[in-house]
N, C-alpha and C positions, 0 to 999 in steps of 0.2 A: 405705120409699119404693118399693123394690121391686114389692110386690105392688097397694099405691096406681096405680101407676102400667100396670102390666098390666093395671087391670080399666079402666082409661084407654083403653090400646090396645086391647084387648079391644070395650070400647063403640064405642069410634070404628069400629072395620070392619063392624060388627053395624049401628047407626043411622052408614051412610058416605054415605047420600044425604044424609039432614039436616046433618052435618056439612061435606059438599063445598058443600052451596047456603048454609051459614050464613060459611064462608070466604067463598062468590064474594061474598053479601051486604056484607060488609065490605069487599072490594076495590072493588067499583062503586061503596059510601060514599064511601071515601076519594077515590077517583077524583074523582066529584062535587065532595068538599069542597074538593081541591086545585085544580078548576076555577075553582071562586066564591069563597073564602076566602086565596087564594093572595095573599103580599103578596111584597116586595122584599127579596133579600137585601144584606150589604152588605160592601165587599172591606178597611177600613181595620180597625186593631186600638187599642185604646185602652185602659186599666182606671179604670173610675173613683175618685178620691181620689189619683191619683196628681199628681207639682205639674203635668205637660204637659196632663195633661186637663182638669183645675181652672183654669189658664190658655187652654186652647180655649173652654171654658164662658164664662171671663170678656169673653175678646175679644168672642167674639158678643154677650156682652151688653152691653158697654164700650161697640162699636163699631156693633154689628148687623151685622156681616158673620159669613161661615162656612156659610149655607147649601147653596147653591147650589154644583153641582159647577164647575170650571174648568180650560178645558184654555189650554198656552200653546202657540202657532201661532209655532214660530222660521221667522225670513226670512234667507238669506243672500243677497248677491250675486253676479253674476260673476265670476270669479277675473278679477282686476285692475282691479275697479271697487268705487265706492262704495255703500253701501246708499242714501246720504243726496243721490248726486247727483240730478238731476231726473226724468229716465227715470226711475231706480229707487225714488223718491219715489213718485213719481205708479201705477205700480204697488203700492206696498205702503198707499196709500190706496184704491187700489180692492178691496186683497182687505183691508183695514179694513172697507170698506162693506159687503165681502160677506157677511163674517162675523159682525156686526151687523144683519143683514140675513135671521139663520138661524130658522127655525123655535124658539120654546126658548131663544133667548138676548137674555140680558138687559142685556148692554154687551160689547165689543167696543173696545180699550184701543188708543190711537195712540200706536204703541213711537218713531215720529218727532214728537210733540206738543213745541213747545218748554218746557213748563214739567215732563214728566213725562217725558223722553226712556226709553227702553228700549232702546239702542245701544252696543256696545263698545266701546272706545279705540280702538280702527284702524274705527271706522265701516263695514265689512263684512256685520256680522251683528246681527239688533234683534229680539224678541219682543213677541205680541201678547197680554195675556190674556186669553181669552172664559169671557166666566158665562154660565152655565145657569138655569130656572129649576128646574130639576131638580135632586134633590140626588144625592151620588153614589152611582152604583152604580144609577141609574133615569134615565140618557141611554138613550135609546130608538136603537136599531139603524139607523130612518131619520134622526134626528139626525147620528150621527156616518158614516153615509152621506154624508148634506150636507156634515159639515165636509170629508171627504175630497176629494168635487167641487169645494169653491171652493178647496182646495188645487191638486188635479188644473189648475186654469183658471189662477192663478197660477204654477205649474211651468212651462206652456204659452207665459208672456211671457217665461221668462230665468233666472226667481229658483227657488233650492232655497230648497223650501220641506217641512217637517215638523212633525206636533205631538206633545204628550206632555200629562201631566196626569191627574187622576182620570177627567174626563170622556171621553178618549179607551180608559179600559179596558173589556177585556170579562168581561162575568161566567164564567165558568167553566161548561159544561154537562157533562151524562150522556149516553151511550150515541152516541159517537164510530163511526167505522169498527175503530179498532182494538182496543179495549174490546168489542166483539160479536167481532171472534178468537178474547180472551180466553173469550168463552161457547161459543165453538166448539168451542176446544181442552179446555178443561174436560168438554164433548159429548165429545167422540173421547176421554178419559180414562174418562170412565166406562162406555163402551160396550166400553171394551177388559176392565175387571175386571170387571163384568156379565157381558161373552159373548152381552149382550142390547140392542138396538138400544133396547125398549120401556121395559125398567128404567131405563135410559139418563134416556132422553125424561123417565120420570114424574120421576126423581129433581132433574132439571133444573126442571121442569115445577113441581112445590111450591116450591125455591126462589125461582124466580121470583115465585110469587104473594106468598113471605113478603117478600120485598126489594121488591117494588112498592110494597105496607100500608104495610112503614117507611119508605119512600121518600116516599109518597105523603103520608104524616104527618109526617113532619117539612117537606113543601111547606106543609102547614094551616098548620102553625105557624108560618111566618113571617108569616102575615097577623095573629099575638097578637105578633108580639115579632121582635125585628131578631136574627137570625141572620148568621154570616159565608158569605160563598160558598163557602167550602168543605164546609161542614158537610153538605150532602145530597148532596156527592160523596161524600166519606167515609163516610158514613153506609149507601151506596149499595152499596160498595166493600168494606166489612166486612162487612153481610148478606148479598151474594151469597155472597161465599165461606164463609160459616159457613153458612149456609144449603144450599150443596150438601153439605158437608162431613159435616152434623148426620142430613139426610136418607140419605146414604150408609153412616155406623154402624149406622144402623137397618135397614137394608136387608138391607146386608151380613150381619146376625144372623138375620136376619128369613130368609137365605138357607141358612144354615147349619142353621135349626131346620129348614129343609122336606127338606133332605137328610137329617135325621138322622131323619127320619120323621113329622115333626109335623103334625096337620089344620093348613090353611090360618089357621082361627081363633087354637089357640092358638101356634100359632106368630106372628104379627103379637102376640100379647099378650105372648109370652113376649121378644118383641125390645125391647117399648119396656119392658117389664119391667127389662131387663139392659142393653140397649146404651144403654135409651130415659135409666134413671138416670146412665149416664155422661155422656149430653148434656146432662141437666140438672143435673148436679155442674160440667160443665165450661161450660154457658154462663152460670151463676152467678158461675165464678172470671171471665169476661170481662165479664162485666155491674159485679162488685167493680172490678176494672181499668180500667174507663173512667166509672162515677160515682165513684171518687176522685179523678178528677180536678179533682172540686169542693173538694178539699182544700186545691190551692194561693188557691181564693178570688179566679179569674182569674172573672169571667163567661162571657166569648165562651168560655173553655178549658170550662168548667163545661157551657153549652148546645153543644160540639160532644160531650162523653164522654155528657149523657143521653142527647140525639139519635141518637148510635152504640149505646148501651147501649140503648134501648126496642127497636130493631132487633132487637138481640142477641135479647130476650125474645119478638119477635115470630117469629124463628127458631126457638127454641127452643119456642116455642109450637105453630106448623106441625109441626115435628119428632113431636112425640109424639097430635099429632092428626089434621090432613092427611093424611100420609104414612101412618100405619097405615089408613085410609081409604080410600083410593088402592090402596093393600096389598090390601082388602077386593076391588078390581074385578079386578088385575091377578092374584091370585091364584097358581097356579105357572107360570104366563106370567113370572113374575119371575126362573125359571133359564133357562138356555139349555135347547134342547130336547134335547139329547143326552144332560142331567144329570138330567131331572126323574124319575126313578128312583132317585135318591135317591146317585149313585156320587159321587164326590167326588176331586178330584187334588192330590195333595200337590206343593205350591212346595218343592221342593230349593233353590233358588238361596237362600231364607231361611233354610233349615234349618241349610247351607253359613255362611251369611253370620253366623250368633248362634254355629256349632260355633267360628266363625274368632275372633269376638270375646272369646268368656269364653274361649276359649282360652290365648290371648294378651292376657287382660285388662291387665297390666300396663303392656303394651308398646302396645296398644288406647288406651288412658286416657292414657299421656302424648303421643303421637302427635296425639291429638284435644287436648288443652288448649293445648300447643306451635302447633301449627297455627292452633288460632282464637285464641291469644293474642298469636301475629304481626299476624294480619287488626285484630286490637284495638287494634295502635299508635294509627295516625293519630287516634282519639280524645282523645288527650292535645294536640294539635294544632286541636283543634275550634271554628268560632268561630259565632256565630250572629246575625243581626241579622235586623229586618222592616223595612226599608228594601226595597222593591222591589224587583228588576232585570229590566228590560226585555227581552225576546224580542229576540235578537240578529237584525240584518237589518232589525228591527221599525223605524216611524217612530219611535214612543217613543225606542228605541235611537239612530236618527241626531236623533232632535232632542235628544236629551241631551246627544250627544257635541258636535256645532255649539255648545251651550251651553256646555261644559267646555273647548272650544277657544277660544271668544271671549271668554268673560267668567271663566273659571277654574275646576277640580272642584267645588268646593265651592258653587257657582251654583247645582247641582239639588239641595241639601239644605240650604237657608237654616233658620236657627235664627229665632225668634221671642222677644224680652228685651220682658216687659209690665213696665210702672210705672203701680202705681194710689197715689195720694195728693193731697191738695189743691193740691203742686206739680209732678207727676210729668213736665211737659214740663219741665221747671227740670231736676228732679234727672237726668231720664235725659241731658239734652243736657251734666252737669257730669260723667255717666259715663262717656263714648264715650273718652274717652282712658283710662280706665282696664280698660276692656273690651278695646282695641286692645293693651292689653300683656299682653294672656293671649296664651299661646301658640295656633298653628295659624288666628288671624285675620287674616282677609286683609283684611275691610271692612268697618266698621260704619253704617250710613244716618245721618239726620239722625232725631231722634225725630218721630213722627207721632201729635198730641195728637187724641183725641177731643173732639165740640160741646160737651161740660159739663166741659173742662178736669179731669178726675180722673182720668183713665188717657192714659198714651202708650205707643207701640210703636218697639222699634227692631228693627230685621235687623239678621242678624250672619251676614257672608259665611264659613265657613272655607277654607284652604286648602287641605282636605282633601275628597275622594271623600265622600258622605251614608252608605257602606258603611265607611269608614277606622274603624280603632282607633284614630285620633287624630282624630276628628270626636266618636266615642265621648267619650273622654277631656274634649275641649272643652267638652263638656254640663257634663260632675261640675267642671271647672276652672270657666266661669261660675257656675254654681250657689256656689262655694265662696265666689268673689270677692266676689257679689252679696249675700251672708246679711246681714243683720243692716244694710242699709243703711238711713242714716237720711232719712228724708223721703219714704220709699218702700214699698210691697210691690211687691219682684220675682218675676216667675216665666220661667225658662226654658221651649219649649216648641218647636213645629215636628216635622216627621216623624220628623228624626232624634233629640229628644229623648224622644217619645213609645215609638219603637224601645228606645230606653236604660232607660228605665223599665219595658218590659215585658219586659226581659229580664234586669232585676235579679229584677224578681218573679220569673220564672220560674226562676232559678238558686236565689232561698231555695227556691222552694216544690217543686223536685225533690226533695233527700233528704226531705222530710216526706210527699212523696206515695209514696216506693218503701218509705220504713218502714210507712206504715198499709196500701198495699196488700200488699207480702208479708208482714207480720205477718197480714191477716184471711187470706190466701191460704193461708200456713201453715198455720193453724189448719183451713181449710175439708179441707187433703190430708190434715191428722193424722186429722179423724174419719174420711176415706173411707178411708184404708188401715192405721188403727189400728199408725200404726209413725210413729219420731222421723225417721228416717235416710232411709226413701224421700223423704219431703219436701224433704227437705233437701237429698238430692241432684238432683233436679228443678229447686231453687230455684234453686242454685249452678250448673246446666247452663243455666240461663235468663240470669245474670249473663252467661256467655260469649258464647251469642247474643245477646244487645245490645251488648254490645263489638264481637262483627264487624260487626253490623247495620251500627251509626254508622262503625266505622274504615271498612267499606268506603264507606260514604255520601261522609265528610269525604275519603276517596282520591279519590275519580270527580265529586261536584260541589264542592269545595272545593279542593282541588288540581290538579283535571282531568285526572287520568289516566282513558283508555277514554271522556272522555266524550263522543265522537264515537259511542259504541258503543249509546248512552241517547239521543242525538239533544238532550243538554244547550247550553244557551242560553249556555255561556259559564260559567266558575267564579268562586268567589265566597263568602262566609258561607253557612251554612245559615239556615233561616228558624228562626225561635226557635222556633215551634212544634216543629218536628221531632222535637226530642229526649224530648220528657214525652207527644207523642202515640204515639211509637215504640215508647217503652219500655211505654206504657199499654196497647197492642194488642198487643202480642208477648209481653207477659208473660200474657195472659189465653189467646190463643193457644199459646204454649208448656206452658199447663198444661193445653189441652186435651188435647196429644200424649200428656202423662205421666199423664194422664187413663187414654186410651184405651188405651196399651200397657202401664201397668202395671198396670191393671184386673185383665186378663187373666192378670197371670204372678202376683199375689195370688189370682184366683181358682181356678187352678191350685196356687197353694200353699197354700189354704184345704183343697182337697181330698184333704193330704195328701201332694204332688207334695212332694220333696227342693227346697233352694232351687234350686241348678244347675236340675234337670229344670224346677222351675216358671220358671226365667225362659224356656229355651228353647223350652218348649211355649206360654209365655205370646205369645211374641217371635214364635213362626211363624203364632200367630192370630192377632195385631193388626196385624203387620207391614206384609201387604201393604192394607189399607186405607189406614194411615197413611200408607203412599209415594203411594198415588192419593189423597188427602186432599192432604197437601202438595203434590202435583204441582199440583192442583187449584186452592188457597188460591195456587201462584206463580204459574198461569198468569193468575188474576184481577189480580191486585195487578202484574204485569208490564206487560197490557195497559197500566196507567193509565202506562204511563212514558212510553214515544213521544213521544205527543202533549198529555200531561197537561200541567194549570196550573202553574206554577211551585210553587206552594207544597205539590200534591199529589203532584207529577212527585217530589220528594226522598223524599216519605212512603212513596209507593208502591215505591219503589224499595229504599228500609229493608225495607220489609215482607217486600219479595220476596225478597230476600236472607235476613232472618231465620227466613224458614218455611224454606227450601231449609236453612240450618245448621242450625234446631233439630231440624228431623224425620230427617235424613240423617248428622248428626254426634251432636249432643247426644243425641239419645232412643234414635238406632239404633246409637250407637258408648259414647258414655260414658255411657249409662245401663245398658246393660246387662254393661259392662265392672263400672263401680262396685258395684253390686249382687252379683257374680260376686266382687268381692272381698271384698264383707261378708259374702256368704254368706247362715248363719242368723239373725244380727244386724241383717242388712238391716229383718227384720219386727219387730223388737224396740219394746214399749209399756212403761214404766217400771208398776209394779203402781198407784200413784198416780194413774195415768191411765186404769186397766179402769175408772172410771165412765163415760168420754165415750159417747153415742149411738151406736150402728151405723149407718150410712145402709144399709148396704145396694149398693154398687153392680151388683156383681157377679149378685144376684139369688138370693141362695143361701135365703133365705124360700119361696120359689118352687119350688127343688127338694126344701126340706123339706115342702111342699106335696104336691106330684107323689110323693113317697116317701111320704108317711102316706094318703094317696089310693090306691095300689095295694095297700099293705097294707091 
């Protein structure tokens, strides 16, 4: 792969015009296509075959409803008046009219209608519902402008007034104020290890173009197929930061050969040669890491790991062709100028920091497992739903809560009980007392038959929060009640049943996705470093960092500690995503560190270096990229907290957490502590195993190259 890949780099800086305009070619493509081909993404989760979705399908077609997005417009009145008296009537008719009256909408619901009332017991507080003919997640920006205004005009006569609903969400965007920080600060990272404002720039400069391409492609894509709104944040979010990360090892090498004397040429060939195979061993192990995530057989999970994974490859792409490219213009403009004589300055403080750790590897290693095995509690503690929650302060947020004061918690997350059968209004209206003695219900409706008498609908209020572990429970308890009823097919369904089912799947389908990806992961570190035990301890340093990832997550947005310090909306479940996307990025992530720094102390001990010597020689040449590499990967993945979406706000925040432990604890403390106490066993291949492949990462074809060339 080696030497493959040098006459890669090699070509790329040789033919770098044709290469830079065949990149730009594809960027102004994609640009174009995401212009005209761009379709809608969408914010709700579902899997199909599961009984909540198979029941949505039904309804719609039972019923013909379920298109159209819908927000509900809650009204309260003045403290110590009625909603219902006449003043307050006669206003909540006219912001009836007006709402009905909106661009895009298609009924507008009278919460004071005598046959359909929408009004609490103490008569205070009533909801309107407006349909859309938009479905959700494509209420357009001037739409819910308007809702706001005829809100705005009704606040103005007396009544608090708030909405909530699909149709009042907003989709999720890229490149905020505080997210371009994050590129800043990234900037001022790599201009600090550079020594070079320009090396800086280009390195910045090809990331950007790579994370645009995938960015911009995975926009195409939603015009073939419904994606979730987060997916081309994330997708966004990952490339950047692998993408400056990718281009930096190259660089970094690339920097090293020119010191040690190498023409411009084969030095750019000899980087993506050696540093160039480590980026593509390791965006491999992240590319495996998030298309496994097709393993659990989640769709949405399935199209957000390709989405992030074609990224990865278009990184990794850039990496070993742009960039040597780019290498070809910038030339030794790539050192500082004080260096380009080739001197070079030894980092004491790393030298210091790897003498301290095999030092005291003992003491090193448990330090480090103790420490992050504390940060790991709160995981045991974890709980996760997709049930929303609303931006605190947000109207969402006050129209929720007006709702959970008047009419009771369980109001915002109504369950949906179908009956389809030839007597299904019959049998469901002979249930409702049997449904009212399952625990945690607070109110079941009257059933509501469809024109061809073969399906009815009933609501089932609980008493419980739509986020409760006993709203949870409620589902699996009706579902239990409901089985095998005769004169009937029942399905449970509603948000929070939908929630419940996608978070069953999600808990089978984690162990099966962490066995097939560290088993292929495994196997990918055995052939790179032709030893049992470096893998394995890589692997086992990666289990810790996703223990603190998540504890510290489930501390700060689950419990609420610090999180005033994140700018967090309030605690609460994790989103269910969280945990198989977290683990699916940090694990691909974390093997790039064990990647990049144990490359190095194997290629050092290729050449003969004692284990001790090779790791520390290994340790002081990988080191400090790795800390600007992490610094780098946090400052991206930080950015998105602030002001992030909800459901990326926790991700990014995993993330950023995880790189700072793996790179800083696991790689730079018990990796090289571990190693220091296996010694010469560390590199140890059973003989059964000298058949496997060399890959090559290190590059050492290359030197046997350069050595049979001078002789």
């Amino acid at each position: 792969m080696a030497r493959l890949l040098y006459r890669l780099g090699f070509g790329a800086q040789r033919h770098r015009r044709v290469v830079v305009l065949v990149w730009l070619v594809v960027l102004i493509g994609t640009a174009v296509g995401a212009v005209t081909l761009a379709g809608s993404t969408q914010n709700s989760f579902s899997i199909p075959g599961q009984e909540s979705t198979i029941a949505l399908d039904r309804i719609k077609s039972e019923f013909g409803s379920g298109g159209g997005a819908t927000a509900r417009v809650v009204v309260k009145a003045p403290d110590g008046q009625l909603i219902t008296s006449p003043d307050n009537a006669a206003k909540v008719a006219k912001l009836v009219g007006a709402l009905a009256t909106m661009d895009g909408v298609t009924s507008a619901t009278d919460p004071l209608a005598p046959k359909t009332p929408a009004v609490d017991a103490g008569k205070t507080t009533a909801y309107s519902t407006v349909t859309y003919t938009a479905t959700p997640g494509n209420v357009t920006t001037a739409q819910k402008d308007s809702l706001a205004s005829v809100m705005d005009d009704a606040r103005a006569g007396g009544l608090t007034v708030e909405a909530s609903g699909e149709a009042t969400q907003n989709t999720p965007g890229i490149g905020g104020v505080v997210e371009g920080l994050g590129v800043v600060i990234a900037l001022a990272i790599l201009a600090l290890t550079y020594g070079s404002l320009v090396t800086a720039g280009m390195n910045l400069l090809t990331a950007v173009v790579g994370v645009a391409i995938g960015a911009l492609g995975v926009t195409i894509a939603t015009g073939f197929m419904e994606l979730q709104a987060t997916t081309p944040i994330l997708a966004t979010m990952l490339g950047l930061a692998v993408g400056i990360d990718y281009a930096l090892f190259i660089i970094n090498r690339f920097r090293q050969e020119l010191r040690g004397g190498a023409e411009v040429g084969v030095a750019i060939g000899t980087a993506v040669g050696t540093a160039g195979s480590a980026v593509v061993t390791a965006g491999l192990t992240v590319v495996i890491a998030l298309a496994g995530l097709s393993v659990a057989g989640i769709p949405f999970l399935t199209q957000m790991g390709i989405a992030a994974a074609l990224t990865i490859v278009v990184a990794v792409l850039i990496a070993v062709t742009l960039v040597p490219a780019v290498l070809g213009f910038v030339g030794r403009r790539a050192l500082p100028r004080g260096r380009r004589d080739g001197t070079t300055r030894e980092r004491g403080f790393f030298r210091g920091w790897v003498g301290a750790v095999t030092g005291q590897r003992v003491v090193a290693l448990l330090l480090a497992v103790i420490a992050l095995g504390v940060i790991s509690i709160p995981v045991a503690s974890m709980e996760t739903t997709l049930v929303p929650r609303p931006v605190e302060g947000s109207t969402q947020a006050r129209a929720e809560k007006l709702l959970a004061d008047a009419f009771g918690p369980g109001f915002n997350g109504p369950l949906l009980v179908l009956f389809e059968g030839a007597n299904a209004a019959t049998t469901a209206a002979a249930t409702i007392s049997t449904i009212e003695g399952v625990g945690d219900v607070a109110l079941v409706t009257q059933p509501t038959p469809n024109q061809a008498g073969t399906a009815a609908l009933l609501t089932v209020i609980p008493k419980s929060d739509p986020a409760s572990a006993d709203t949870d429970k409620l589902v699996v308890d009706l579902r239990d009640r409901l089985a095998g009823l005769a004169g009937a097919t029942t399905y449970v369904t509603g948000a929070t049943a939908v929630s419940v089912d996608v978070a069953a799947t999600l808990n089978l389908a984690l162990p099966v996705y962490l066995a097939v990806v560290v088993g292929l992961a495994l196997v990918l570190l055995v052939l790179v470093f032709r030893s049992l035990l470096v893998p394995l301890v890589g692997v086992l340093g990666f289990l810790l960092t996703i223990g603190t990832s998540l504890g510290a997550t489930v501390a700060v947005f689950q419990w609420g500690w610090l999180a005033a310090a994140v700018n967090s909306d309030g605690s609460g479940p994790l989103i269910s995503l969280t945990p198989i996307i977290v683990i699916g990025i940090l694990f691909g992530l974390a093997m790039d560190y064990q990647v990049f720094l144990v490359s190095r102390m194997h290629e050092a001990h290729s050449h003969g270096a004692p284990p001790l010597t090779a790791i520390t020689t290994g340790f002081r040449q990988a080191a400090p990229v790795v800390v600007a590499a992490a610094l780098i990967m946090f400052s991206v993945f930080a950015a998105f907290v602030p002001t992030g979406e909800a459901t990326i706000k926790s991700i990014a925040f995993a993330l950023a957490v995880g790189i700072l432990v793996d790179a800083f604890v696991v790689r730079m403390v018990l990796v090289p502590a571990a190693l220091a106490l296996l010694g010469r066993h560390a590199w140890w291949l059973p003989r059964w195993l000298t058949w496997l492949p060399v890959l090559d990462v290190e590059g050492s074809a290359l030197e046997k190259a350069a050595v049979g060339a001078r002789a």
